[in-house]
DRENGUMAR-36623 format. One record per residue (C-alpha): residue number from 1; x, y, z. Coordinates in nm, 3 decimals, padded with zeros to 5 digits. Layout:
// DRENGUMAR-36623
(rec NUM,(X,Y,Z)),
...
This chain:
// DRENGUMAR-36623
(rec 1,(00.655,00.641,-00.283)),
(rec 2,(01.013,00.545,-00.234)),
(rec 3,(01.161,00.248,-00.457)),
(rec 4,(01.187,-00.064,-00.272)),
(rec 5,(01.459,-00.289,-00.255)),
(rec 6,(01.439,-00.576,-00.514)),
(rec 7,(01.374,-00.893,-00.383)),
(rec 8,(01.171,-01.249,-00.462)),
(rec 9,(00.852,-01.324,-00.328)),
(rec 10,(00.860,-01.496,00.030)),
(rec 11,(00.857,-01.812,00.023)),
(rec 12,(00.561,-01.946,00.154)),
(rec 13,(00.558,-01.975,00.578)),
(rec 14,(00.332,-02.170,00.827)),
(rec 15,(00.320,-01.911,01.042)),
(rec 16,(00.144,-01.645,00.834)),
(rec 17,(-00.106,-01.857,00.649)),
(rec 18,(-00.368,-01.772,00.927)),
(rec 19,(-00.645,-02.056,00.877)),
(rec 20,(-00.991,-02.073,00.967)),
(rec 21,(-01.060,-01.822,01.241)),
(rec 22,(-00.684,-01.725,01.286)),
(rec 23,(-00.718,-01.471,01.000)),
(rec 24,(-00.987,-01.283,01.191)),
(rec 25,(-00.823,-01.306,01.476)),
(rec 26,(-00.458,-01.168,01.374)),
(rec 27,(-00.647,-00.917,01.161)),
(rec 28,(-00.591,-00.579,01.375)),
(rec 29,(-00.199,-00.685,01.381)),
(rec 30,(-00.243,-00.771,00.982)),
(rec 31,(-00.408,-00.425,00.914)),
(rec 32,(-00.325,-00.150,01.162)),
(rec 33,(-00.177,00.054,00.884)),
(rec 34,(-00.429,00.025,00.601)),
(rec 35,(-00.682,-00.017,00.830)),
(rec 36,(-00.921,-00.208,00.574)),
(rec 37,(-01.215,-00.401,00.761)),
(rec 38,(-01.237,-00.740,00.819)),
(rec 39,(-01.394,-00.880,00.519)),
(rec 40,(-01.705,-01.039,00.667)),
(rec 41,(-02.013,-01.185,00.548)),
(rec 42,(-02.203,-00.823,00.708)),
(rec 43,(-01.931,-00.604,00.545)),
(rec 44,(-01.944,-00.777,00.201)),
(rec 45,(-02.340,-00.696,00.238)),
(rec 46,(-02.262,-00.309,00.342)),
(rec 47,(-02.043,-00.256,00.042)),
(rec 48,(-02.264,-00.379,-00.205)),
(rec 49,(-02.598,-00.234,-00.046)),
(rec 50,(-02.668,00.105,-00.284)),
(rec 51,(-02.499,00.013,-00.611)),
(rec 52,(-02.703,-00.204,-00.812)),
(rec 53,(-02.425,-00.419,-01.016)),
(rec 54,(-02.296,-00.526,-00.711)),
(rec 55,(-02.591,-00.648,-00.565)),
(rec 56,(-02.680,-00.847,-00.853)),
(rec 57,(-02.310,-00.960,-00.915)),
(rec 58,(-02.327,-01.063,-00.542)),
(rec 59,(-02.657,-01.265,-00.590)),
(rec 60,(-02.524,-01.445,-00.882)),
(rec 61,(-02.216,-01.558,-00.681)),
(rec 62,(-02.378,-01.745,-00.392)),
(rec 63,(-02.447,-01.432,-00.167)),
(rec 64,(-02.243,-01.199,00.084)),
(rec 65,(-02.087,-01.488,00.307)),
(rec 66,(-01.965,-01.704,-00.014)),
(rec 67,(-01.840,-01.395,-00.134)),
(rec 68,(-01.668,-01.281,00.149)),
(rec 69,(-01.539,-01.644,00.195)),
(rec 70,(-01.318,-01.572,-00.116)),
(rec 71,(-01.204,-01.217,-00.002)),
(rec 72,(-01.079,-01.374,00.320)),
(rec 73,(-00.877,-01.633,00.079)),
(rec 74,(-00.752,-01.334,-00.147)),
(rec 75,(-00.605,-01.163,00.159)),
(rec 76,(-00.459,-01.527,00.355)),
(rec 77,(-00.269,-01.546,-00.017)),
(rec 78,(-00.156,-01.173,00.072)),
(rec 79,(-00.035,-01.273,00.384)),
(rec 80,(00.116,-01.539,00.324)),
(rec 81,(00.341,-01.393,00.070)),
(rec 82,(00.185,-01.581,-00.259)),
(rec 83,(00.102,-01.228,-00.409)),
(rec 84,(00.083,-01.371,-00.794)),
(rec 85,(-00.225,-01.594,-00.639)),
(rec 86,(-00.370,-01.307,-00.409)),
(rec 87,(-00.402,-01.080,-00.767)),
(rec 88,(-00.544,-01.360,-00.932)),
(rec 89,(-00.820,-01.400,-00.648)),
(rec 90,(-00.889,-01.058,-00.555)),
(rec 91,(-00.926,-00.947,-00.933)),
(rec 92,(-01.197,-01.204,-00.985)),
(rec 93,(-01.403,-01.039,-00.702)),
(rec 94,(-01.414,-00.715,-00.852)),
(rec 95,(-01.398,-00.412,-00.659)),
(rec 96,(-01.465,-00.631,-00.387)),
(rec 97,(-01.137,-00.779,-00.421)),
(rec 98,(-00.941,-00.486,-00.555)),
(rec 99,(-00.776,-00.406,-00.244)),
(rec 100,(-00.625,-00.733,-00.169)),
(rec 101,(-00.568,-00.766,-00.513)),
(rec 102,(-00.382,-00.449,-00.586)),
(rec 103,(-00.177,-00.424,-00.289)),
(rec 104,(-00.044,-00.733,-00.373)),
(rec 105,(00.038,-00.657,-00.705)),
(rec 106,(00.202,-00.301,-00.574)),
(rec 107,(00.462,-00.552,-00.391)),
(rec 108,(00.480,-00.839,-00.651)),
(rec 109,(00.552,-00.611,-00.904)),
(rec 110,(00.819,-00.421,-00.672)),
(rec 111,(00.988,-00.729,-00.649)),
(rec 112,(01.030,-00.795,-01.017)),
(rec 113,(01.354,-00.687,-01.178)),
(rec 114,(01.377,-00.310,-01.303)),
(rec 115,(01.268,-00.315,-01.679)),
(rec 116,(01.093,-00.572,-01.643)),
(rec 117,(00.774,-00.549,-01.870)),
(rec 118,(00.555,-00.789,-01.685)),
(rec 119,(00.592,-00.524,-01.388)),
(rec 120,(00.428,-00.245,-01.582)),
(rec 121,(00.151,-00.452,-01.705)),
(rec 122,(00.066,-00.574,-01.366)),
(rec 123,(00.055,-00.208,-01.248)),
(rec 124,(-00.165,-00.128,-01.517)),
(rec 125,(-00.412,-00.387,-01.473)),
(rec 126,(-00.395,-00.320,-01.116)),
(rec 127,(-00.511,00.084,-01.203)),
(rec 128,(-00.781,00.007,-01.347)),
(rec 129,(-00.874,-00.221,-01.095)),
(rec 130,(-00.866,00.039,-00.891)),
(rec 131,(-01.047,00.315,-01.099)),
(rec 132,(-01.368,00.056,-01.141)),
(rec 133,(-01.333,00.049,-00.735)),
(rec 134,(-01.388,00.400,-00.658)),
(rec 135,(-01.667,00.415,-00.915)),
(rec 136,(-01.851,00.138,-00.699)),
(rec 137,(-01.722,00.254,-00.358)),
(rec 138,(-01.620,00.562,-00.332)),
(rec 139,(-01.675,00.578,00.024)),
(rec 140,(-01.422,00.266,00.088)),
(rec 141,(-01.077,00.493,00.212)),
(rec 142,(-00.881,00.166,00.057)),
(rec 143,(-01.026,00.262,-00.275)),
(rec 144,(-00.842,00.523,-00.294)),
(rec 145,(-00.503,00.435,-00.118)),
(rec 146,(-00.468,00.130,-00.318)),
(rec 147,(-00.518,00.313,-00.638)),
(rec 148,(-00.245,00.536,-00.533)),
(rec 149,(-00.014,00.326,-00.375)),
(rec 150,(-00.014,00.136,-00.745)),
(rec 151,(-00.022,00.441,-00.942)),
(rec 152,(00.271,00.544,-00.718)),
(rec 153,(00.466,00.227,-00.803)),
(rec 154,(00.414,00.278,-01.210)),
(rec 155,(00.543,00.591,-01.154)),
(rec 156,(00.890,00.459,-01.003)),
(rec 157,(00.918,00.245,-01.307)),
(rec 158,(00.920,00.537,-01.552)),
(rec 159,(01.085,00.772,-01.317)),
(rec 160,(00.944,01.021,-01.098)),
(rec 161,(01.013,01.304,-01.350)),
(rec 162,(00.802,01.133,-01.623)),
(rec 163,(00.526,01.070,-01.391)),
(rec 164,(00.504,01.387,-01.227)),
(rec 165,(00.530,01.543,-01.622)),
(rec 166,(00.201,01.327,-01.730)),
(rec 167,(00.019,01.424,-01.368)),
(rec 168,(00.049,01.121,-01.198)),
(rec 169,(00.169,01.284,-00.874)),
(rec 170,(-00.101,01.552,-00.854)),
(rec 171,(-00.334,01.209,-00.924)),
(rec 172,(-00.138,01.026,-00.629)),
(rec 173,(-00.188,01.314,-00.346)),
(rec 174,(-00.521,01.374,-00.434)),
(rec 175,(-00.585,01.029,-00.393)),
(rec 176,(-00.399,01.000,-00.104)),
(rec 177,(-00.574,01.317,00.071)),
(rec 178,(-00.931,01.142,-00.024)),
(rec 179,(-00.822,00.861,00.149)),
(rec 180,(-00.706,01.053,00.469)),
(rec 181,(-01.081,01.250,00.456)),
(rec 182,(-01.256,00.934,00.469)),
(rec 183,(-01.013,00.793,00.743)),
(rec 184,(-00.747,01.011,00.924)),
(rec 185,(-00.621,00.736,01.079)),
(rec 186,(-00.472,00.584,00.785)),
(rec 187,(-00.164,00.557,00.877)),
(rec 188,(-00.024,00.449,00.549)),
(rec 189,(-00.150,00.722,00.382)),
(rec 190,(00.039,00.913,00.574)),
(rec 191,(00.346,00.725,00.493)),
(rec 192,(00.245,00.753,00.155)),
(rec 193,(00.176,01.134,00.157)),
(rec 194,(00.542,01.209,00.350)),
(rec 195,(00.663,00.976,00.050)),
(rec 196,(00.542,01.216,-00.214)),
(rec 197,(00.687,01.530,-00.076)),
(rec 198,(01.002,01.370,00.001)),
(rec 199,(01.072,01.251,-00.342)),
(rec 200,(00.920,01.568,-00.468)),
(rec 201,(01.183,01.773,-00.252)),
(rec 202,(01.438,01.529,-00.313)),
(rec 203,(01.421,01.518,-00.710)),
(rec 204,(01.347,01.875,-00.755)),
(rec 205,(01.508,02.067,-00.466)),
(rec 206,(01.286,02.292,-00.230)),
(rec 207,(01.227,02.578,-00.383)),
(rec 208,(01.091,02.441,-00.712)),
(rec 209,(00.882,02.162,-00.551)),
(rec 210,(00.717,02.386,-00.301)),
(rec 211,(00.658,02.647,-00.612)),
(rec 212,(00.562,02.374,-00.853)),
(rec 213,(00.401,02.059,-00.682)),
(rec 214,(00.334,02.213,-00.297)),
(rec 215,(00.557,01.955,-00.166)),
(rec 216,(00.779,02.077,00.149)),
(rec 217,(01.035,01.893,00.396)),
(rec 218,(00.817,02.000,00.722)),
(rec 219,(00.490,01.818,00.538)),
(rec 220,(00.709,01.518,00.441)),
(rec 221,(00.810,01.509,00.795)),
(rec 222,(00.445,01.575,00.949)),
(rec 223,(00.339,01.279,00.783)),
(rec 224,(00.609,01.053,00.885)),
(rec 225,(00.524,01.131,01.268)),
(rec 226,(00.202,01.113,01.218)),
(rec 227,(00.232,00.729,01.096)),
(rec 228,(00.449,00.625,01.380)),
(rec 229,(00.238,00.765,01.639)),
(rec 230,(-00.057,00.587,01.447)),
(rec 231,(00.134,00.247,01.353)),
(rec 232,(00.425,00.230,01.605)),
(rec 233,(00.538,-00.147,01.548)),
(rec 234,(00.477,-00.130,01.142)),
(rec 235,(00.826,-00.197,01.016)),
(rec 236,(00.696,00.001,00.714)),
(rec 237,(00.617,00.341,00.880)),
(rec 238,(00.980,00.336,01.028)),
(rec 239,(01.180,00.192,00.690)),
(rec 240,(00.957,00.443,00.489)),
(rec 241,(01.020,00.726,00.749)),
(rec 242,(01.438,00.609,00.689)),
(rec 243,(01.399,00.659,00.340)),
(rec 244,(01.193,00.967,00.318)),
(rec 245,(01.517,01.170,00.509)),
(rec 246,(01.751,01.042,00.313)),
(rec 247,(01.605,01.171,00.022)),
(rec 248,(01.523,01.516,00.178)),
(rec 249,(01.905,01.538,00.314)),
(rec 250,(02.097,01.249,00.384)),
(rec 251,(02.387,01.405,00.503)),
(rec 252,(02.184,01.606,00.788)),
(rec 253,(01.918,01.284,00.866)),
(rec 254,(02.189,01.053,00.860)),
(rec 255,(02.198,00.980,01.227)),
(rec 256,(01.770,00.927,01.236)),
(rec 257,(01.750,00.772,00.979)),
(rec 258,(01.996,00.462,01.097)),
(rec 259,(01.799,00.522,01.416)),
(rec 260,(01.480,00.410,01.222)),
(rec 261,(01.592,00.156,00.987)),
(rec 262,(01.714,-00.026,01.308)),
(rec 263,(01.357,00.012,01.466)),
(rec 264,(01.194,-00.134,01.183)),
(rec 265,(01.487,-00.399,01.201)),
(rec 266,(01.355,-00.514,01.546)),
(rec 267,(01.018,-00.516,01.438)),
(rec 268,(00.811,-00.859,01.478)),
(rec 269,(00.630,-00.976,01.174)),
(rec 270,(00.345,-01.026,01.103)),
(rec 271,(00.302,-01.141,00.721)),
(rec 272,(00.510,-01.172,00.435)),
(rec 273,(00.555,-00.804,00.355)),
(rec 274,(00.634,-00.722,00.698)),
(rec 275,(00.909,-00.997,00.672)),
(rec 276,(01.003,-00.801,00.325)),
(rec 277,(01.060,-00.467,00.526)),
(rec 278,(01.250,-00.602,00.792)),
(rec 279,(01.490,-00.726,00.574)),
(rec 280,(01.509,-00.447,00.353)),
(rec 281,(01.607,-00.263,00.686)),
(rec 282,(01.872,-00.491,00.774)),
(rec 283,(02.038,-00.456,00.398)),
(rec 284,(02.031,-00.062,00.468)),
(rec 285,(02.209,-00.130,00.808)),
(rec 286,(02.446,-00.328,00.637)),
């Protein structure tokens, strides 16, 4: 997945704390490119249902609406742009918690300066997070994007070369292509997926990647449609879409690709990572 822009943690903002029933309300806005379902008292209950530990891990913390209570908080943290507190919270639910916990820790750690240890060792916690997730629900599409979408940004950190050397890309696409089996209207999967065949493409050259990894331009670019038509005001599926042509050929997507960073530019937020994007749009405008 393309490197993102460093830049702090949002500070905190009234408008995308999202108390009480607000969070529940905003939630197809929040989540119309992940797609992950509203963490309810009956959905807590569905994802435990069938795997023992759960259950009794469930019982022993004051049942499915207590429970879900705490997920809800996890992802208002998310939101709200206090990521360090939305790991913390999501982590202590388990795989329960794993997705609000390791998508925040995908963007916390982007943030964080390059080198910086504490970034790797948040990204490692955060995969295995994820790999105890899709042993207790594997049928949960965010399972397997979130594990992806972190193993994707550990593999930024020591180069796309290295990662693709110890397997971590074949790891990320099959991950990625689980998730779109499960749901093919993930539209950040398929930002994700256009991701890896850009970089692929764009590190390698075409010939090599196509030979080597299966990664083309025209499936880099069938992705990136794909999550537009799916997400069409997600200031992420057009920066993302930006970035993925400039890496594939800059000099020939030039024109599209300012066309796009400008959409996402004019994009309305919604939380603190869709305030993130926007502004990383503007600084590629400018």
């Amino acid at each position: 997945m393309a490197r993102r822009a460093r830049a702090r943690d949002p500070i905190s903002n009234d408008a995308f704390r999202y108390p009480g029933n607000a969070l529940k309300d905003k939630w197809p806005q929040l989540h119309h490119g992940d797609r992950e379902p509203f963490p309810d008292a009956g959905r807590i209950a569905r994802l435990a249902r069938g795997e023992p530990r759960l259950t009794a891990w469930l019982d022993a913390e004051g049942g499915a609406a207590a429970v879900a209570g705490r997920v809800q908080e996890a992802w208002r943290a998310f939101h709200g742009g206090n990521f360090p507190h939305a790991i913390e919270m999501g982590a202590s639910l388990g795989p329960l918690g794993a997705a609000a916990a390791n998508k925040a820790a995908a963007i916390h750690a982007s943030a964080m300066a390059p080198g910086a240890a504490g970034a790797l060792k948040i990204l490692q916690a955060a995969s295995k997070r994820g790999e105890e997730a899709i042993v207790q629900l594997p049928d949960a599409a965010n399972s397997h994007y979130m594990l992806a979408l972190v193993l994707g940004r550990y593999s930024q950190r020591i180069s796309i070369l290295q990662a693709l050397a110890e397997g971590l890309g074949a790891r990320v696409r099959k991950l990625l292509e689980r998730t779109l089996e499960l749901d093919p209207r993930h539209a950040d999967a398929h930002i994700a997926l256009g991701l890896y065949h850009a970089e692929i493409v764009g590190k390698l050259g075409g010939f090599v990647a196509g030979m080597t990894y299966g990664a083309s331009p025209s499936a880099a670019l069938k992705h990136f449609k794909r999550a537009i038509e799916l997400a069409p005001r997600s200031p992420i599926a057009h920066l993302e879409y930006a970035q993925g042509l400039m890496l594939l050929d800059a000099r020939a997507h030039r024109a599209k690709a300012l066309e796009l960073y400008q959409r996402a530019a004019e994009c309305e937020p919604f939380d603190a990572m869709d305030r993130l994007d926007i502004e990383r749009a503007r600084q590629a405008l400018a």
